[in-house]
PyMOL Python script that loads the backbone (N, CA, C, O; Angstrom):
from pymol import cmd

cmd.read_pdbstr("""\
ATOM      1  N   UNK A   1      24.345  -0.867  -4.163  1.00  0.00           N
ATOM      2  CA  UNK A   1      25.326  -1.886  -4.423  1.00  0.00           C
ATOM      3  C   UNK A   1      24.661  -3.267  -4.487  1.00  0.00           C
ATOM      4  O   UNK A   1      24.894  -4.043  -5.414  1.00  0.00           O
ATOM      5  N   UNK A   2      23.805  -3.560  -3.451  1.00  0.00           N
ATOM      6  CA  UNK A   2      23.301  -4.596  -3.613  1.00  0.00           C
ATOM      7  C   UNK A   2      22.536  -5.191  -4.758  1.00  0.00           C
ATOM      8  O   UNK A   2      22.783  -6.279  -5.278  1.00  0.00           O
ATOM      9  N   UNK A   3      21.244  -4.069  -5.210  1.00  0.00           N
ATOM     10  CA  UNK A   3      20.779  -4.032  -6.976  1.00  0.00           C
ATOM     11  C   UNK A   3      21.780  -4.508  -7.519  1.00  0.00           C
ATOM     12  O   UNK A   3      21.921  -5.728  -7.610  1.00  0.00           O
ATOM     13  N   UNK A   4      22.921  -3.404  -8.118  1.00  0.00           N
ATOM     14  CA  UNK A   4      23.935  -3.764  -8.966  1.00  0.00           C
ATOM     15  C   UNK A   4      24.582  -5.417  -8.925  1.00  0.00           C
ATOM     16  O   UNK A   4      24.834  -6.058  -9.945  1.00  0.00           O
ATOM     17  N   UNK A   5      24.717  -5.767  -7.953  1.00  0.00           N
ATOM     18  CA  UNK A   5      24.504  -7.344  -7.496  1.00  0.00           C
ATOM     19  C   UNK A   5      23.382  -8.066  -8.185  1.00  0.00           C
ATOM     20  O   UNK A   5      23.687  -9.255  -8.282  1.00  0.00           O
ATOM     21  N   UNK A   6      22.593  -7.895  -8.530  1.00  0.00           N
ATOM     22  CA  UNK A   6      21.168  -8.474  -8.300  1.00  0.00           C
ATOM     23  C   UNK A   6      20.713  -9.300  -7.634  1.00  0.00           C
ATOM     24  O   UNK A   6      20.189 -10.386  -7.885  1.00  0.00           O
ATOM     25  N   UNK A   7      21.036  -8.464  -6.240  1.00  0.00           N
ATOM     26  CA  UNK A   7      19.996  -9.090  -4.954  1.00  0.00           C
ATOM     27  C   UNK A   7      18.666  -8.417  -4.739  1.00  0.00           C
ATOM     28  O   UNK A   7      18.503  -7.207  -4.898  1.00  0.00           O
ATOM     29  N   UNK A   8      17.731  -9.250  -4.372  1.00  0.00           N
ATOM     30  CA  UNK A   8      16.482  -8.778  -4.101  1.00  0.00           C
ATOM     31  C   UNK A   8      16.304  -8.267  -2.884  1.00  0.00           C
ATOM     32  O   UNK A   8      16.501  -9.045  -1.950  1.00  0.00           O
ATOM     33  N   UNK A   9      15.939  -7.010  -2.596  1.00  0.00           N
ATOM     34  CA  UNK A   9      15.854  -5.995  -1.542  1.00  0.00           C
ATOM     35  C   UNK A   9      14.338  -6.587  -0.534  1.00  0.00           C
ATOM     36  O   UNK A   9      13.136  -6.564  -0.800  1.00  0.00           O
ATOM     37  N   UNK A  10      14.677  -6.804  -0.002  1.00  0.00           N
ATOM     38  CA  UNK A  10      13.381  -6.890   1.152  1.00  0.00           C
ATOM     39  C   UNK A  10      12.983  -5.867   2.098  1.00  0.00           C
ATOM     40  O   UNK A  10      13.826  -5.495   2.913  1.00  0.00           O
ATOM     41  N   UNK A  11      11.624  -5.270   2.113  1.00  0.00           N
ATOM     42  CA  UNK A  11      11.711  -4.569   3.182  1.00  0.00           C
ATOM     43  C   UNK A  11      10.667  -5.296   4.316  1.00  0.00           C
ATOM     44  O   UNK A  11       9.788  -6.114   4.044  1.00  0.00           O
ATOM     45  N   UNK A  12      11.009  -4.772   5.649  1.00  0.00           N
ATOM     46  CA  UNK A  12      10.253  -5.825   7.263  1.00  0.00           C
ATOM     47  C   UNK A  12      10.277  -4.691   7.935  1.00  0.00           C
ATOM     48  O   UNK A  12      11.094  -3.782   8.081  1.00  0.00           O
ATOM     49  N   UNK A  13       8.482  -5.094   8.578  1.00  0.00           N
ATOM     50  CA  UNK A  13       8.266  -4.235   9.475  1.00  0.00           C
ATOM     51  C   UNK A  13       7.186  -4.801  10.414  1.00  0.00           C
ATOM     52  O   UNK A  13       6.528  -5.561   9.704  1.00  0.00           O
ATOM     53  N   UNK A  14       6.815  -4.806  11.326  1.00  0.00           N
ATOM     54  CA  UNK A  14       5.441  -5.384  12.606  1.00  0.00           C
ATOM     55  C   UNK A  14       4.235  -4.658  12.701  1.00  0.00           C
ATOM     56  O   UNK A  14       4.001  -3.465  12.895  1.00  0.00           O
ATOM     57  N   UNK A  15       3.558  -5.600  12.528  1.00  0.00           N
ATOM     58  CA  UNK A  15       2.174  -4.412  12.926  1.00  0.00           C
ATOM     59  C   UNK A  15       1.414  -4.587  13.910  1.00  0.00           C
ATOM     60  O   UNK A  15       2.107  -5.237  14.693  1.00  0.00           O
ATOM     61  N   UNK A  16       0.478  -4.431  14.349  1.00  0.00           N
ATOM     62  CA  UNK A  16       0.251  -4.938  15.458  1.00  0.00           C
ATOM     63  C   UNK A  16      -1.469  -4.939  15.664  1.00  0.00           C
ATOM     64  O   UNK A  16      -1.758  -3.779  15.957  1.00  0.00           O
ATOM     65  N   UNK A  17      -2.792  -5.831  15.624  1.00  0.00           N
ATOM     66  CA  UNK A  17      -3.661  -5.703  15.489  1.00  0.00           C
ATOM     67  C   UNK A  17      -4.710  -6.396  16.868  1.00  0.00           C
ATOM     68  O   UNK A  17      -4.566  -7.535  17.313  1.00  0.00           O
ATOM     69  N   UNK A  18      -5.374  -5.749  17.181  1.00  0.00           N
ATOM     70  CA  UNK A  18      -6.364  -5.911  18.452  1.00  0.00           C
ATOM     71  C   UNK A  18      -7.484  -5.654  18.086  1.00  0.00           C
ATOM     72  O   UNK A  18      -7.673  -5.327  16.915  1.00  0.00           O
ATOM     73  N   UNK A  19      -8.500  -5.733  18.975  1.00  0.00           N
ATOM     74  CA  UNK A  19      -9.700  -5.648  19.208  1.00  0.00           C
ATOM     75  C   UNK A  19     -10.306  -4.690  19.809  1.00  0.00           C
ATOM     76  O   UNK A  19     -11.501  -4.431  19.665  1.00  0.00           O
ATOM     77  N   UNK A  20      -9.273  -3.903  20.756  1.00  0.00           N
ATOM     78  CA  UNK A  20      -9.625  -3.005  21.135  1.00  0.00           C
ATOM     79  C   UNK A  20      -8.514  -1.696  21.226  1.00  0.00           C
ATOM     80  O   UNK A  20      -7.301  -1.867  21.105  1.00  0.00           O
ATOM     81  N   UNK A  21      -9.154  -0.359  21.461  1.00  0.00           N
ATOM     82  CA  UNK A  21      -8.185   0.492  21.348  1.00  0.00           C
ATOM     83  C   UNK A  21      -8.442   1.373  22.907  1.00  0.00           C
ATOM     84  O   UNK A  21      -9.444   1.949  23.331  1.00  0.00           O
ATOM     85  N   UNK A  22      -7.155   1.193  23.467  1.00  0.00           N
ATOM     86  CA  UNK A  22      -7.235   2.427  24.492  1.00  0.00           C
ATOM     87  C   UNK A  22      -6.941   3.897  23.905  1.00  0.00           C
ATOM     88  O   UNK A  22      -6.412   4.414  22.921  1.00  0.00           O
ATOM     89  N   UNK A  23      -7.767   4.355  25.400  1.00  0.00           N
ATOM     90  CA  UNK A  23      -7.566   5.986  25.042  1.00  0.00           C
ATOM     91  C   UNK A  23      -5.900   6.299  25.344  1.00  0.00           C
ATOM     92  O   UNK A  23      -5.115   5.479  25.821  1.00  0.00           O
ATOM     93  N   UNK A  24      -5.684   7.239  25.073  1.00  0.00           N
ATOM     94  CA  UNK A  24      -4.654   8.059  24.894  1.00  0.00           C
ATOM     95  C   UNK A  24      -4.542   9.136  26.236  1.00  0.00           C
ATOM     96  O   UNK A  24      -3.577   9.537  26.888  1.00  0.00           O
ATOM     97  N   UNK A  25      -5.747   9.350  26.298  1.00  0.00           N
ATOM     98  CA  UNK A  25      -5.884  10.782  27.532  1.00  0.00           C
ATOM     99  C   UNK A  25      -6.985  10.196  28.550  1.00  0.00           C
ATOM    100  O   UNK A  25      -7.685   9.238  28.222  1.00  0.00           O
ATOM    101  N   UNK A  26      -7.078  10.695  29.547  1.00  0.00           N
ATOM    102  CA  UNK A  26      -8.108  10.352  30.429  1.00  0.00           C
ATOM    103  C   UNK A  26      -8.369  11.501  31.245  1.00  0.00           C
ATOM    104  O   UNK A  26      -7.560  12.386  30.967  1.00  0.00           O
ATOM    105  N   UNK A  27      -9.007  11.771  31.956  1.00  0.00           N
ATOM    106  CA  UNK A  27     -10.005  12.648  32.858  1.00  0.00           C
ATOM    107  C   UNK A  27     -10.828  12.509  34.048  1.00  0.00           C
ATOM    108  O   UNK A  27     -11.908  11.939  33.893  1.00  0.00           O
ATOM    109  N   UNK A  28     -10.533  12.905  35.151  1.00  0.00           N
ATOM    110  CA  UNK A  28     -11.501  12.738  36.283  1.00  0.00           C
ATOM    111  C   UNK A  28     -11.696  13.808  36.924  1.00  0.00           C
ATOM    112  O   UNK A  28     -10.954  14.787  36.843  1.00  0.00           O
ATOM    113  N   UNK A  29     -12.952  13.718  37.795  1.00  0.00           N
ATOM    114  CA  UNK A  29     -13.058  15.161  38.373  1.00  0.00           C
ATOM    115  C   UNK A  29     -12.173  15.252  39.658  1.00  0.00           C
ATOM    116  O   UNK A  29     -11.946  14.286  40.386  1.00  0.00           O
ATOM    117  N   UNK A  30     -11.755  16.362  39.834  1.00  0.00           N
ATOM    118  CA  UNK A  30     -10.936  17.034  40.947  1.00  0.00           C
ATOM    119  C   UNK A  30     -11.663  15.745  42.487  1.00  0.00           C
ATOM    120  O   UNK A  30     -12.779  15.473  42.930  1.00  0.00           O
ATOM    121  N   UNK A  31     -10.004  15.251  42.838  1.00  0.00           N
ATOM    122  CA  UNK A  31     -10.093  14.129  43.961  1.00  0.00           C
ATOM    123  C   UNK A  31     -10.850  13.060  43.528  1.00  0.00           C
ATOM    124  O   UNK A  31     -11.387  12.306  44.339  1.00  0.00           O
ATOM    125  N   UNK A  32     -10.954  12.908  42.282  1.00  0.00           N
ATOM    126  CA  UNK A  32     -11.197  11.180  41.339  1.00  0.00           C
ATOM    127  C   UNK A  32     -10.055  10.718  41.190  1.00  0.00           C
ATOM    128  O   UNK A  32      -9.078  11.447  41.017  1.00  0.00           O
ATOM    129  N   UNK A  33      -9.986   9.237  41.239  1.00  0.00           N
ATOM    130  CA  UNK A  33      -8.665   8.664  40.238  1.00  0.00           C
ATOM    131  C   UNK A  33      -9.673   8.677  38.960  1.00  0.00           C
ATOM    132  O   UNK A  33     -10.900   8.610  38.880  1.00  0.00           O
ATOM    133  N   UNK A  34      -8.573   8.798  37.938  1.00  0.00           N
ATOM    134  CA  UNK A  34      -8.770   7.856  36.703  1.00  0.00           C
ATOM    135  C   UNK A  34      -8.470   6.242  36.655  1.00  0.00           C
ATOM    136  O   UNK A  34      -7.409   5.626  36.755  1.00  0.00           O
ATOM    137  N   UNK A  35      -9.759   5.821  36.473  1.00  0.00           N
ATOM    138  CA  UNK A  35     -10.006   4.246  36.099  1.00  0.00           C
ATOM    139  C   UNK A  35      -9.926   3.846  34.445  1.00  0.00           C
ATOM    140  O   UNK A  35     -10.367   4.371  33.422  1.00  0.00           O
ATOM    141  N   UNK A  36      -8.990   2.430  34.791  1.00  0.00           N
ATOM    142  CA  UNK A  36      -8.726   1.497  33.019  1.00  0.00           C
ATOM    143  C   UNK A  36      -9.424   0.893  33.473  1.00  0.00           C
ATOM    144  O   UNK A  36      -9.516   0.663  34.679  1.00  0.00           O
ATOM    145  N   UNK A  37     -10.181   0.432  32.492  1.00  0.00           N
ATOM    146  CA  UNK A  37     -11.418  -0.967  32.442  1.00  0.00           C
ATOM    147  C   UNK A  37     -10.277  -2.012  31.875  1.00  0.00           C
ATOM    148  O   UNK A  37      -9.615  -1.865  30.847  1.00  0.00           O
ATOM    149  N   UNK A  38     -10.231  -2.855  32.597  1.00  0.00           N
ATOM    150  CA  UNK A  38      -9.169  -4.001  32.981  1.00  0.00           C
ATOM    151  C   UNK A  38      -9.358  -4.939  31.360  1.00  0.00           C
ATOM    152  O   UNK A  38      -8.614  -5.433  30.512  1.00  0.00           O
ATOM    153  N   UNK A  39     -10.988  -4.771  31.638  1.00  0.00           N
ATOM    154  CA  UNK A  39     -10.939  -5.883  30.063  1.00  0.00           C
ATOM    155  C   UNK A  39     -10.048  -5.458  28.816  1.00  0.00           C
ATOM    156  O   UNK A  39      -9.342  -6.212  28.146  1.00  0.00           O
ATOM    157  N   UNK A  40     -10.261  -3.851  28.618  1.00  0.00           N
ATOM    158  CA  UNK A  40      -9.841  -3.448  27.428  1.00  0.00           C
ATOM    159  C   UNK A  40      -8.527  -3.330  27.072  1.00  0.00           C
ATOM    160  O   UNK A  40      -8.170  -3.091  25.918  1.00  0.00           O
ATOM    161  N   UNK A  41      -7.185  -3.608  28.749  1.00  0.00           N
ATOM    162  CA  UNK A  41      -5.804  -3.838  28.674  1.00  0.00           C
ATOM    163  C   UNK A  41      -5.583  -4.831  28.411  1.00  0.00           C
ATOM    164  O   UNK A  41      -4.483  -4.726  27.869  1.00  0.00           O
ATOM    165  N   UNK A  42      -5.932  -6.123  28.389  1.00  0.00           N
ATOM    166  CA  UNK A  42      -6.279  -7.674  28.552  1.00  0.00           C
ATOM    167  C   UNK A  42      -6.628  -8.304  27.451  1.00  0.00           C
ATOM    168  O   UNK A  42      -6.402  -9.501  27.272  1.00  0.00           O
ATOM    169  N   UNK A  43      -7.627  -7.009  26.026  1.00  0.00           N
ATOM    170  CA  UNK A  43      -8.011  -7.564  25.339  1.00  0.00           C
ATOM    171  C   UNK A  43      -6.769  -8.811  24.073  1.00  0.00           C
ATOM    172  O   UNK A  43      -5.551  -8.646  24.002  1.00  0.00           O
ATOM    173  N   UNK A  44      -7.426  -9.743  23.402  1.00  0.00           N
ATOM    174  CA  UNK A  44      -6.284  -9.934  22.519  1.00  0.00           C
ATOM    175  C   UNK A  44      -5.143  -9.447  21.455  1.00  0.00           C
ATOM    176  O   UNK A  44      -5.614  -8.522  20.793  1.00  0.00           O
ATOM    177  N   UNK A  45      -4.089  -9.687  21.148  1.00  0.00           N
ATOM    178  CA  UNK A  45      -3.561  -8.579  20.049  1.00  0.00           C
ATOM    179  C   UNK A  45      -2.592 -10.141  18.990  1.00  0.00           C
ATOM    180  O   UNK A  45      -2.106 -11.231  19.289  1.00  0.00           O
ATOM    181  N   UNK A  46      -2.703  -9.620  18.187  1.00  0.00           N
ATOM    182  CA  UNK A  46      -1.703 -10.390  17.121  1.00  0.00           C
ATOM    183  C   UNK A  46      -0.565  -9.429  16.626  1.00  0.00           C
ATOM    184  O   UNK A  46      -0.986  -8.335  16.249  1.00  0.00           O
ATOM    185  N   UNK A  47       0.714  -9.605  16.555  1.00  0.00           N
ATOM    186  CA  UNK A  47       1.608  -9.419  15.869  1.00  0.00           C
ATOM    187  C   UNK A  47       1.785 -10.008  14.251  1.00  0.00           C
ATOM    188  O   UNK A  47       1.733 -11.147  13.788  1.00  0.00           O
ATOM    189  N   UNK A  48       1.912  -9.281  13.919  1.00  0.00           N
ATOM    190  CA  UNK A  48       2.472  -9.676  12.680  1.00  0.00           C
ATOM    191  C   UNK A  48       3.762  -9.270  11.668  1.00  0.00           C
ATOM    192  O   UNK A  48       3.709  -8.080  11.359  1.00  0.00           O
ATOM    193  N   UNK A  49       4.815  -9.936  11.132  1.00  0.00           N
ATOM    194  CA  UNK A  49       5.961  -9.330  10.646  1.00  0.00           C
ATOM    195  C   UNK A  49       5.630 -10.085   9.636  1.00  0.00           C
ATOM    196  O   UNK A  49       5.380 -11.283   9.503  1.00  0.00           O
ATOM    197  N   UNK A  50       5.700  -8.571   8.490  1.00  0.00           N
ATOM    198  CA  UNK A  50       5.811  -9.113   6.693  1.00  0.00           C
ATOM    199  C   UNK A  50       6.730  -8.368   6.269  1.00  0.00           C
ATOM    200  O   UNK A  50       7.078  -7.257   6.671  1.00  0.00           O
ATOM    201  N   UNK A  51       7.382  -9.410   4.906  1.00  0.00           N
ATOM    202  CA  UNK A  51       8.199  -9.063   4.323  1.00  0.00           C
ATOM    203  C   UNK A  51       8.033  -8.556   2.338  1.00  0.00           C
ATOM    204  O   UNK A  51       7.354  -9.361   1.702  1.00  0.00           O
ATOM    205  N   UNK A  52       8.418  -7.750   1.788  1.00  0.00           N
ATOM    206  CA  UNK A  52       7.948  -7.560   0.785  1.00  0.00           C
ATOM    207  C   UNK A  52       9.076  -6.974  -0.130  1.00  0.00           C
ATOM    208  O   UNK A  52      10.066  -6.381   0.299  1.00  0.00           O
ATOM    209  N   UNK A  53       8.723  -7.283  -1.793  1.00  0.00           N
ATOM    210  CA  UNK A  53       9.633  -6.867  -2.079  1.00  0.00           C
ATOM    211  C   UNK A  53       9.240  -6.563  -3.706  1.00  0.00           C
ATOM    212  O   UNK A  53       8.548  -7.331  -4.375  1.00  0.00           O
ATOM    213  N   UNK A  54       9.921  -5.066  -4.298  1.00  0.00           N
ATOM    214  CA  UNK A  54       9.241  -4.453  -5.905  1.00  0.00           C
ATOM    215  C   UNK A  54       9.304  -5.905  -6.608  1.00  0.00           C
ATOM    216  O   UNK A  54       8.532  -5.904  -7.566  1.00  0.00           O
ATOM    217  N   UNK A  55       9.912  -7.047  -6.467  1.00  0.00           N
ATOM    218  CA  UNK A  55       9.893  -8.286  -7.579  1.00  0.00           C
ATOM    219  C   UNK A  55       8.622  -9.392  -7.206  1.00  0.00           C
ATOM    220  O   UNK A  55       7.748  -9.808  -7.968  1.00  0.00           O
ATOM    221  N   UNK A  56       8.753  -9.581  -6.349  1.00  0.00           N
ATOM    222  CA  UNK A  56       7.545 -10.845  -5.908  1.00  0.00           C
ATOM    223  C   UNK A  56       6.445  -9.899  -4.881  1.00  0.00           C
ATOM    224  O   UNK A  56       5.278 -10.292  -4.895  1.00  0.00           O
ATOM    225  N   UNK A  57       6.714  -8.879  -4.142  1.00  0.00           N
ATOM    226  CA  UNK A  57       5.377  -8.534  -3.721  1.00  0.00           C
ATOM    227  C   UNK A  57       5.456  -9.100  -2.281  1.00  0.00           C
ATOM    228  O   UNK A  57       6.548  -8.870  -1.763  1.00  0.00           O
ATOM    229  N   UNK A  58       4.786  -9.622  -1.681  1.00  0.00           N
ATOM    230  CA  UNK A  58       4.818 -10.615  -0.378  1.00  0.00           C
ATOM    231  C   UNK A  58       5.661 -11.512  -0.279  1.00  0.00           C
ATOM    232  O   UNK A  58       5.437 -12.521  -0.947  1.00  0.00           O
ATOM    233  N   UNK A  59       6.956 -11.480   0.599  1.00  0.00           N
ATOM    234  CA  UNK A  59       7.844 -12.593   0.580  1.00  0.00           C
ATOM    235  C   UNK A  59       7.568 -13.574   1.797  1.00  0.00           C
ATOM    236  O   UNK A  59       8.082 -14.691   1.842  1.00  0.00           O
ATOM    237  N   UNK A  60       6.938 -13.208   2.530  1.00  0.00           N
ATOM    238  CA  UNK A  60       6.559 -13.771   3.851  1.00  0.00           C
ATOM    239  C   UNK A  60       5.885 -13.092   4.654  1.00  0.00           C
ATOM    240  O   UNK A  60       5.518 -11.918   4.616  1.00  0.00           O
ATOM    241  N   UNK A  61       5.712 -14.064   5.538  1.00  0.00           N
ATOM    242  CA  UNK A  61       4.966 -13.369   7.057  1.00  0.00           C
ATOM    243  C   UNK A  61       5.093 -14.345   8.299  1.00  0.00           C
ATOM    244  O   UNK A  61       5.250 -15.564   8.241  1.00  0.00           O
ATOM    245  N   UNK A  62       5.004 -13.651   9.299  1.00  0.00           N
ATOM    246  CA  UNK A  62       5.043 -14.964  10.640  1.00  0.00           C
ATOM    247  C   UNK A  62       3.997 -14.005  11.928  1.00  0.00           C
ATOM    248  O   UNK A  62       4.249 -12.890  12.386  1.00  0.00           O
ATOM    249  N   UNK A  63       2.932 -14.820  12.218  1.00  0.00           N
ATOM    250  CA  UNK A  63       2.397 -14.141  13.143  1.00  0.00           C
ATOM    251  C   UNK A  63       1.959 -14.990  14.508  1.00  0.00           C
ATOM    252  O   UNK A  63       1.511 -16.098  14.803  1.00  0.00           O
ATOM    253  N   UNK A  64       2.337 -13.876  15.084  1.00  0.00           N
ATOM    254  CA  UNK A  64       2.424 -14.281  16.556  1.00  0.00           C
ATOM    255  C   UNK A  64       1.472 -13.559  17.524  1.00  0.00           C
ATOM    256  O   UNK A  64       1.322 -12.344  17.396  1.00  0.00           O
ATOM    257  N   UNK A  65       0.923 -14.130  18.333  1.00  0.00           N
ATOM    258  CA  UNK A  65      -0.003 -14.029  19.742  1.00  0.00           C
ATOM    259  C   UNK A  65       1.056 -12.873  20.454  1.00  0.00           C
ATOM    260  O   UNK A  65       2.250 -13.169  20.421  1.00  0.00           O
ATOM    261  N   UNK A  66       0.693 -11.654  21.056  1.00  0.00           N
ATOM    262  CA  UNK A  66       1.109 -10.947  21.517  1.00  0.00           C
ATOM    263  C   UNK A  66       2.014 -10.233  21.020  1.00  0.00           C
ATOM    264  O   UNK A  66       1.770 -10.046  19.828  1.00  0.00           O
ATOM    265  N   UNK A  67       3.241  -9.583  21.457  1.00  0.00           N
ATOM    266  CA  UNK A  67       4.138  -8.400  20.527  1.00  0.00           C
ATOM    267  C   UNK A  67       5.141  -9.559  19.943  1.00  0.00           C
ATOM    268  O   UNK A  67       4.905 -10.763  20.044  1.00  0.00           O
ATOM    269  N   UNK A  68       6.144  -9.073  19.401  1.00  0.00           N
ATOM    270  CA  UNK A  68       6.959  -9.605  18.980  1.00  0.00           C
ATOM    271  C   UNK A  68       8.281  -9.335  19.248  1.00  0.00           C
ATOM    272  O   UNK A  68       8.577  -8.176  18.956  1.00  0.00           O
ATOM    273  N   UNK A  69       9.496 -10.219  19.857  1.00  0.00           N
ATOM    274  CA  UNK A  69      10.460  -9.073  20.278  1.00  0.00           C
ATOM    275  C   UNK A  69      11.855  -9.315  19.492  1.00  0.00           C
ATOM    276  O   UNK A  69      11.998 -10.257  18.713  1.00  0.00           O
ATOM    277  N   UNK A  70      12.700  -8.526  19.727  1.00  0.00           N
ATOM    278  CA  UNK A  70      13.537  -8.834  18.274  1.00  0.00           C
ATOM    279  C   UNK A  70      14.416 -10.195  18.361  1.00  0.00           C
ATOM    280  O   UNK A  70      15.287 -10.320  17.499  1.00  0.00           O
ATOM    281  N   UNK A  71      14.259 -11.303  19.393  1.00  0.00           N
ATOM    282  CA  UNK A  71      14.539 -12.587  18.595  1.00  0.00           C
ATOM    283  C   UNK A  71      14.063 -13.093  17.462  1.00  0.00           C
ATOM    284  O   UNK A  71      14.635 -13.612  16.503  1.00  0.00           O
ATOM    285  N   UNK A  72      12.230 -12.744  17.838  1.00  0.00           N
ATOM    286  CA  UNK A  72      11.457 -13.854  16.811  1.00  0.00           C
ATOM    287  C   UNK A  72      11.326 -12.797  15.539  1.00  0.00           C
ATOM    288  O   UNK A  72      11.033 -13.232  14.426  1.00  0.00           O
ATOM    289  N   UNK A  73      11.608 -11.098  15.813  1.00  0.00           N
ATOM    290  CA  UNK A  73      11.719 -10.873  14.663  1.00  0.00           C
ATOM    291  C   UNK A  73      12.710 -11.350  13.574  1.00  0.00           C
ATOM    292  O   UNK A  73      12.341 -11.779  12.481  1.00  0.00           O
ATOM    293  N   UNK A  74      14.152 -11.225  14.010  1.00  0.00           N
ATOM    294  CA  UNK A  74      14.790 -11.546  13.437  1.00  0.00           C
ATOM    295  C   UNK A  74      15.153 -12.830  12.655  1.00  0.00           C
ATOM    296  O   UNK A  74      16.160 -12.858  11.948  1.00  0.00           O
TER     297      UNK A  74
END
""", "prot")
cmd.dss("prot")
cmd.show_as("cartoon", "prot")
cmd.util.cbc("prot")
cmd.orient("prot")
């Protein structure tokens, strides 16, 4: 309906980019804890929300220091 209008469709989504990647799984031997290396939770991350669309391609973007939550997405 909106096409038939001829409004331009946007699509938005966040991505999210760092420096570093934690593991997923961890492992210690029987009566170990498992240890996080503090730096690699700590490291920096950027958010980013772009917008795009089949007529112009890139309609925007806004990026932000840490996640993004759905105020500043919106």
């Amino acid at each position: 309906m909106a096409k038939k209008q001829g409004k331009r469709i946007i699509f938005t989504d966040e991505a999210m980019f760092t420096t570093a990647t934690l593991p997923k799984e961890a492992y210690a031997a029987k009566g170990e804890n498992v240890c996080l290396n503090e730096r690699l939770a700590s490291s920096p991350a950027v958010a980013v929300v772009a917008g795009v669309s089949a007529e112009r391609g890139l309609e925007g973007f806004f990026i932000k220091d840490r996640s993004i939550d759905s105020d500043a997405f919106i």
